[in-house]
C-alpha positions in Angstrom: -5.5 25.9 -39.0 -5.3 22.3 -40.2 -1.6 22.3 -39.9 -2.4 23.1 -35.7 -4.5 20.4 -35.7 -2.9 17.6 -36.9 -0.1 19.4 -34.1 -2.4 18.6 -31.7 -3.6 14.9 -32.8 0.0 14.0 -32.9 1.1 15.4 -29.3 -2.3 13.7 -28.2 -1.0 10.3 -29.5 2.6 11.0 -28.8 1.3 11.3 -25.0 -1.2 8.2 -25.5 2.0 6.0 -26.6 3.9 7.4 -23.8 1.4 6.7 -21.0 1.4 3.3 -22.7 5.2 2.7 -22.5 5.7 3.0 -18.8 2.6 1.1 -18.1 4.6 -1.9 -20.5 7.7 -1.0 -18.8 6.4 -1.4 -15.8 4.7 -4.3 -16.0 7.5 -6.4 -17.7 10.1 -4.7 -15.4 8.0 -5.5 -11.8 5.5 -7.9 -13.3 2.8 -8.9 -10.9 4.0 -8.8 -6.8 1.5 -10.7 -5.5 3.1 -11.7 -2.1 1.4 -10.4 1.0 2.9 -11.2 4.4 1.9 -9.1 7.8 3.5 -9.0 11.4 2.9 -11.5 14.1 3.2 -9.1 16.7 3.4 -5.8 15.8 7.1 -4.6 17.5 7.8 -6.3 13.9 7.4 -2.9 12.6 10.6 -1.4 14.5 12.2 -2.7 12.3 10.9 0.3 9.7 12.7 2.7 12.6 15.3 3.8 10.4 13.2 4.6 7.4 11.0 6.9 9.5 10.8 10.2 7.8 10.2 12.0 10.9 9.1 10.6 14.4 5.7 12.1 14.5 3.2 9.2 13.8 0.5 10.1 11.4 -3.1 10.7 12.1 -5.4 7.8 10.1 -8.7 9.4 9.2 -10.1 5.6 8.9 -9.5 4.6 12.8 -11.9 7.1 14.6 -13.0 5.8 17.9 -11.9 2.5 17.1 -9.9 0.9 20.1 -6.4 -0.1 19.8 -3.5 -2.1 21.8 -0.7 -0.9 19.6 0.2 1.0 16.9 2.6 2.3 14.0 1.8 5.0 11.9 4.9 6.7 10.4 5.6 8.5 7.2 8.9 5.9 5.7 11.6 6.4 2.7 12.3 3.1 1.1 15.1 3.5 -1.6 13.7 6.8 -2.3 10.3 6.0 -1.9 8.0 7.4 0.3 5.5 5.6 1.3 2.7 5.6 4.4 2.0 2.6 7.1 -0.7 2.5 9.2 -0.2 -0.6 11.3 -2.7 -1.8 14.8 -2.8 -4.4 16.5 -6.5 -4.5 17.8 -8.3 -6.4 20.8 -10.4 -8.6 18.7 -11.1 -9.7 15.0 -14.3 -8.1 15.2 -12.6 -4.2 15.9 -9.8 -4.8 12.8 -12.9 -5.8 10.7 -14.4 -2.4 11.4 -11.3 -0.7 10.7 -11.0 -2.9 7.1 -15.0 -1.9 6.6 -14.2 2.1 7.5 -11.2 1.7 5.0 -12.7 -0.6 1.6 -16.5 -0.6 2.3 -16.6 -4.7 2.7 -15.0 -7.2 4.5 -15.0 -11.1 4.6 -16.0 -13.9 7.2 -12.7 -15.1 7.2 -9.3 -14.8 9.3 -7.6 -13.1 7.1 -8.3 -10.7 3.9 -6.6 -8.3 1.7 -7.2 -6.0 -1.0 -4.8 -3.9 -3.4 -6.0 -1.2 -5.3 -4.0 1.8 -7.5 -1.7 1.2 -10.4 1.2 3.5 -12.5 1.1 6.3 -10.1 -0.1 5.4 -6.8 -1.2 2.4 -4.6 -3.2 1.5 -1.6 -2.8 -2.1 0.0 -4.6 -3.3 3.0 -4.3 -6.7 5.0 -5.7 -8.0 7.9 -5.0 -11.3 9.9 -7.3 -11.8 12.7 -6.7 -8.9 14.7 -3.6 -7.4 13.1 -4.0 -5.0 10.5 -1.8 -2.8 8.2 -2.2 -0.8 4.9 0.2 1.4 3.1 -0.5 4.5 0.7 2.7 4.1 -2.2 3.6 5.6 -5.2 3.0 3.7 -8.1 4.0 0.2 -9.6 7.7 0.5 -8.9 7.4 1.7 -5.7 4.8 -1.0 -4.5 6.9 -3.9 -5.7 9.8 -2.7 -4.1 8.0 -1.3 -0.9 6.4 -5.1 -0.5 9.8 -7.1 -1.1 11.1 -5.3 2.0 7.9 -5.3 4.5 7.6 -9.1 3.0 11.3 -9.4 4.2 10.3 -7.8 7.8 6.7 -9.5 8.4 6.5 -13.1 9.2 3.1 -14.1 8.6 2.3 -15.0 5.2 -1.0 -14.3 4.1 -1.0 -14.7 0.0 2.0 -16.5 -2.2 
């Protein structure tokens, strides 16, 4: 019986260390991506057309009756990772404050805002400038950093350095 246990504490703390390895890993390997850049007109995002994983856009449960000029919601592969965009381009400020509101709970009084939340194994990021808006759903750390160095690449308005 004590000989299972101590089985047990060990596996527990082998997993512990583990977990705590690829959070070190990926830290030191990605370090902190803090750039944020988003589209000045949103037919910046065609430029995603070859990543789309299929050509259906996706249905956003955070836009509801929310009015919209333009859109891009696709389902992409980035260097094997598969990530989500939802992209508008809305009328006003006031309607892609709504939107950030529906999707965080909060917004600002400003002309642009942003928020990134997740870690390890999966990430949300949202940003807004004036009336353009995107967030993606990612996988975790690797994926982000690698995810934002190529929409950075693509979107020409720089929000955050």
């Amino acid at each position: 019986m004590l000989r299972l246990q101590k089985k047990r504490i060990l596996i527990s703390l082998l997993f512990v260390l583990i977990i705590l390895i690829v959070g070190i890993i990926s830290f030191v390997k990605y370090g902190s991506y803090n750039q944020k850049n988003i589209f000045s007109d949103i037919s910046e995002c065609y430029a995603l057309d070859d990543l789309k994983v299929d050509d259906k856009p996706l249905v956003d449960k955070y836009i509801r009756d929310l009015p919209y000029i333009n859109s891009y919601t696709y389902k992409l592969n980035y260097d094997s990772h598969v990530f989500k965009i939802y992209a508008y381009e809305f009328e006003n400020m006031e309607d892609a404050k709504k939107y950030y509101l529906a999707v965080k709970g909060h917004t600002a009084e400003r002309e642009y805002e942003y928020n990134m939340s997740g870690g390890t194994f999966g990430t949300e990021l949202i940003v807004r400038n004036g009336a353009n808006i995107y967030r993606i759903d990612a996988g975790g750390a690797f994926a982000y950093t690698d995810i934002m160095r190529h929409l950075n690449s693509i979107f020409t308005v720089i929000i955050h350095e």
